[in-house]
C-alpha positions in Angstrom: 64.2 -50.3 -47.5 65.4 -46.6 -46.3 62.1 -44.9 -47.3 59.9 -48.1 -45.9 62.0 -47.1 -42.4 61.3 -43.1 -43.0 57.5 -43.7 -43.2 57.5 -46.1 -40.0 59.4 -43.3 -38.4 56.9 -40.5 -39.0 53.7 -42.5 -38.0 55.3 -43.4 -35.3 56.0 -39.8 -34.6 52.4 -38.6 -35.5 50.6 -41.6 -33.5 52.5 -40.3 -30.1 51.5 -36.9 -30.9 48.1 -37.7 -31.1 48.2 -39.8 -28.1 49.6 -37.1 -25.7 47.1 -34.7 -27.3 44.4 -37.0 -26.3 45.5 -37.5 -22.6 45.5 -33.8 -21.9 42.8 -32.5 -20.1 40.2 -30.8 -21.8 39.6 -27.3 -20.4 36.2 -26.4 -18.8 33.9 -23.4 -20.3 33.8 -20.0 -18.8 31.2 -17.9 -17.9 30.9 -14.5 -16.9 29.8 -13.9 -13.1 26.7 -13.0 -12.5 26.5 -9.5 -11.0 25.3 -8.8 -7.6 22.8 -6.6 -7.1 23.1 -4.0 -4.6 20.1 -2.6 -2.6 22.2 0.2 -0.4 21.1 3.7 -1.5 18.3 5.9 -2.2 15.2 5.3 -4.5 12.6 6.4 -5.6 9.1 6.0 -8.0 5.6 5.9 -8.5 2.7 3.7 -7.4 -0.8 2.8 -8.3 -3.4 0.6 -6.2 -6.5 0.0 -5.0 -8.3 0.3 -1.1 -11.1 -0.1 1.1 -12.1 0.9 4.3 -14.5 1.2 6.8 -15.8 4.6 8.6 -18.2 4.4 11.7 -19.5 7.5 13.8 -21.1 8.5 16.5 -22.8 11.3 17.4 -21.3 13.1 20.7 -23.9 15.8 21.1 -27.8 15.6 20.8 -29.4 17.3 17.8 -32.6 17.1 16.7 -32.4 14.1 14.5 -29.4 12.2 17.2 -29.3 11.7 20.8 -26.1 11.7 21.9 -24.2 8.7 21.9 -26.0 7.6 18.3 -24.0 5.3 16.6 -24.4 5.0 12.8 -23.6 2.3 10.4 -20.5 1.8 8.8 -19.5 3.2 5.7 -17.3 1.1 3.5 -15.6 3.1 0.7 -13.7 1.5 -1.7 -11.9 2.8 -4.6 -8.1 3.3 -6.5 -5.3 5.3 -5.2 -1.9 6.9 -7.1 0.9 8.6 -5.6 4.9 8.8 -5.2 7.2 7.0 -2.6 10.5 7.2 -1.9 13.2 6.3 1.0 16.8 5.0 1.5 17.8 0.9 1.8 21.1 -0.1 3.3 21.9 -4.0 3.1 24.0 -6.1 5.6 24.5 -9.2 3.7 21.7 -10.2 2.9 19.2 -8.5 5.3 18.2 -4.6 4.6 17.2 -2.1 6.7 16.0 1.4 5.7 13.0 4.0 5.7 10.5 4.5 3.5 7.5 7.1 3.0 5.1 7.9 -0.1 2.2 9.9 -0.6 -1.2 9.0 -2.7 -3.9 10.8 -4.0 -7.6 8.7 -3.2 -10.5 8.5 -4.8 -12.1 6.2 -2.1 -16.0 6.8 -1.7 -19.1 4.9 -0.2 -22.3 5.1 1.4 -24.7 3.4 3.8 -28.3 4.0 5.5 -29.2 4.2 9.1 -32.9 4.3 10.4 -33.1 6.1 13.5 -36.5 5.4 14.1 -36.1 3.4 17.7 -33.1 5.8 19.0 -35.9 7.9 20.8 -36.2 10.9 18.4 -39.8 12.1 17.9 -40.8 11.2 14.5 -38.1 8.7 13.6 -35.7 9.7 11.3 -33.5 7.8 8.7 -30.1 9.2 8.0 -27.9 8.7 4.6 -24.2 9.2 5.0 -21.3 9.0 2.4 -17.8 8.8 2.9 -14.7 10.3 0.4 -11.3 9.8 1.4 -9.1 12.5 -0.3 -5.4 11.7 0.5 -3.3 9.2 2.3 0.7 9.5 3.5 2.8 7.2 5.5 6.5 7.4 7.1 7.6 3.7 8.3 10.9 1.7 9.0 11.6 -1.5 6.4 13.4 -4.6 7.5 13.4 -7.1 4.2 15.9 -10.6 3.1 17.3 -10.8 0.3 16.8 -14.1 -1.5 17.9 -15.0 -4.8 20.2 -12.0 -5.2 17.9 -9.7 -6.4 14.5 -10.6 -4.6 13.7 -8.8 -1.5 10.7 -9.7 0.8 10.3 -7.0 3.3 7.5 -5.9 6.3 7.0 -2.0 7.4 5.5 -0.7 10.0 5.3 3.3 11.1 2.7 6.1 10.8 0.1 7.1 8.7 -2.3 10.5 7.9 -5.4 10.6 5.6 -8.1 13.0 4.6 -11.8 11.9 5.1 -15.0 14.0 3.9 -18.5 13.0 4.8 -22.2 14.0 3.7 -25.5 13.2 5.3 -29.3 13.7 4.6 -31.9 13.2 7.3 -35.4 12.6 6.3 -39.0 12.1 8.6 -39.0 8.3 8.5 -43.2 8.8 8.4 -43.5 11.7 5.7 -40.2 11.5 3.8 -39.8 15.4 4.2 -36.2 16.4 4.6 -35.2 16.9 8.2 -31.3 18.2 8.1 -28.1 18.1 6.0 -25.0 17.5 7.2 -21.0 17.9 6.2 -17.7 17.3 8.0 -14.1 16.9 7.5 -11.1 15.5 9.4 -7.7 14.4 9.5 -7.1 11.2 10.6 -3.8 9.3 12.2 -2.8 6.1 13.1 -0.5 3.2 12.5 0.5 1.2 10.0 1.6 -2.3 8.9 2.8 -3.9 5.6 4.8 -6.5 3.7 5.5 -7.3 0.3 8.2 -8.4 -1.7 10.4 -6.4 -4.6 12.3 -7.5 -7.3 15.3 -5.6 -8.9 14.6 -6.2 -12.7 17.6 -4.0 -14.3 20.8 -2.4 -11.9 19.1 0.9 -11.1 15.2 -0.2 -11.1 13.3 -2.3 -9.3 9.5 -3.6 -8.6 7.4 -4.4 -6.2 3.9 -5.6 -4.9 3.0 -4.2 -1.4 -0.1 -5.4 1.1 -0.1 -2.3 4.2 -3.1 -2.4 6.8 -3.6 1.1 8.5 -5.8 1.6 11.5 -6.7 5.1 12.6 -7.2 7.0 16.1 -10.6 7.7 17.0 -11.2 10.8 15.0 -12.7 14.1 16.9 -14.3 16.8 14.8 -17.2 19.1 14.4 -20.2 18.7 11.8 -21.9 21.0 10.4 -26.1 20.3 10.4 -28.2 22.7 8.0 -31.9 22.2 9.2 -34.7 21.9 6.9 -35.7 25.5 8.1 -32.2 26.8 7.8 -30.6 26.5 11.4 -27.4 25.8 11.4 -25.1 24.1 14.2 -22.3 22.3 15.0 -22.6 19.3 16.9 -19.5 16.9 17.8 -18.9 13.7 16.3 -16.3 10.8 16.7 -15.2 8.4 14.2 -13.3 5.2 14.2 -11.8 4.2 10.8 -9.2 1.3 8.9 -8.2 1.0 5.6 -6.5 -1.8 3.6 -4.8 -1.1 0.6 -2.9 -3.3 -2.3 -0.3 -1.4 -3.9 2.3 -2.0 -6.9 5.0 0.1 -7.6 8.4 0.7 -9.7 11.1 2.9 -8.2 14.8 4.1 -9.6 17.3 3.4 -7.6 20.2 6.2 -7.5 
């Protein structure tokens, strides 16, 4: 009868264990915070793309293949570019502000035809131009949002300088025989706007995809014309110009 009591006794005592064990609450999983990521400071990286733009001139004096005032066609270059940027982000919550500059080597190039045949020059003439653009460099002010932490989608806008080269041949419309060669060079300025969005992939790198419009000032400069008898001079020419370029790019961030 004793031992019949002792066992009722200790699954008694086991069964309330249980129970209380069974009302406690069961404690929740834990998780290490995700880390924010911080876009203050300075950067900088490398940058590949591609671009095309559009060149037309106009000839400011007479010569003897242009009146003044000649305008010729366009000439839409295209090609990749390469370079370096760098600049300096500070964030506010989750806008950031900051400056940002880079430099790219171009390998832009294109050509076009222009018959000159009803500009009044005895003769007629048709002309053959071609465009390289050597170098491009921009200086511009960022203003971006953060979303998602580490996902910034920004727009620039500031200044821009490039290096354009042309060539031309002028022939006798009627007899084909060569009438002048031509060559000029010019640096051109002018404004710039962009946006594009960046991701920060690791704590001190980040990404991004950039679309940047730049228009240029009408560009003055000097041409030099060799003619087909071996005169050579100098008449002035003016160029308007824009370029549109598609960049990607990954930058350390210090």
């Amino acid at each position: 009868m004793r031992r019949s009591l002792l066992v009722a006794a200790a699954c008694a005592i086991v069964s309330a264990q249980a129970a209380s064990a069974a009302d406690m609450p069961t404690k929740a999983p834990t998780y290490a915070p995700v880390p924010m990521y911080n876009w203050t400071g300075f950067y900088v990286g490398g940058q590949v793309g591609g671009a095309w733009a559009s060149s037309t001139s106009t000839a400011v004096d007479a010569t003897g293949a242009f009146l003044a005032g000649t305008v010729l066609n366009p000439v839409t270059p295209s090609g990749v570019l390469g370079g370096i940027y760098g600049g300096y982000n500070y964030q506010i919550n989750q806008m950031v502000v900051g400056i940002d500059g880079d430099y790219s080597w171009v390998s832009l190039s294109g050509g076009s035809a222009t018959d000159l045949s009803n500009t009044g020059v005895a003769g007629g003439r048709t002309t053959t131009s071609s465009t390289n653009v050597k170098w491009l460099a921009t200086v511009t002010g960022r203003l971006g949002y953060v979303i998602n932490n580490n996902w910034l989608l920004f727009g620039k806008g500031g200044w821009a300088w490039s290096r354009w080269e042309g060539s031309s041949t002028t022939i006798h419309s009627d007899t084909l025989a060569l009438s002048s060669t031509g060559s000029s060079s010019s640096n051109r300025n002018g404004w710039t706007l962009g946006t594009g969005v960046e991701w920060g992939f690791a704590a001190h790198w980040s990404a991004k995809l950039e679309y940047d419009y730049v228009h240029f000032n009408t560009a003055s400069f000097n041409a030099t014309d060799t003619s087909a008898v071996g005169v050579v001079t100098t008449p002035a020419k003016s160029a308007t110009s824009y370029m549109n370029i598609v960049k990607a790019g990954v930058a350390y961030r210090f």
